[in-house]
C-alpha angles and dihedrals in degrees: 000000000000080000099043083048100039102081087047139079088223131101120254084248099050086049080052091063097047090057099050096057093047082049091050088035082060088241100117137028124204128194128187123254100180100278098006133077109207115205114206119200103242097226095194092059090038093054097042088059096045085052080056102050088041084061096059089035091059090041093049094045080053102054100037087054091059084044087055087043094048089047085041089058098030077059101050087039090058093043093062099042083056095043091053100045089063 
């Protein structure tokens, strides 16, 4: 627990805590060495949720690159009503 806290501004208990919910969540697994208790990163939850998150990335970049191609054309659109009034 003292590595896993060090880099942090957080107390060993609070760390504690942390690691409890990732265990629970499926995240993380932790064994027990005598006086240590190893945690191990689960790779097949982690992934599943990464799969998850890819699916809304790729649906946001999508709609944020029609957004770019309506305010594109709303911007051209505006030039050359501007340009012909003159």
């Amino acid at each position: 627990m003292t590595e896993l806290a060090e880099p942090f501004a957080m107390s060993q208990p609070a760390i504690s805590r942390h690691l409890n919910v990732l265990e629970r969540a499926g995240l993380i697994s932790r064994g027990q060495d005598a006086q240590r208790r190893p945690s191990r990163l689960e790779a097949r939850p982690l992934a599943e949720a990464t799969d998850w998150l890819e699916g809304y990335r790729r649906l946001w970049e999508s709609s944020f690159q029609r957004l770019d191609d309506l305010l594109d054309e709303m911007k051209t659109t505006t030039k050359k009503r501007r340009h012909t009034k003159r």
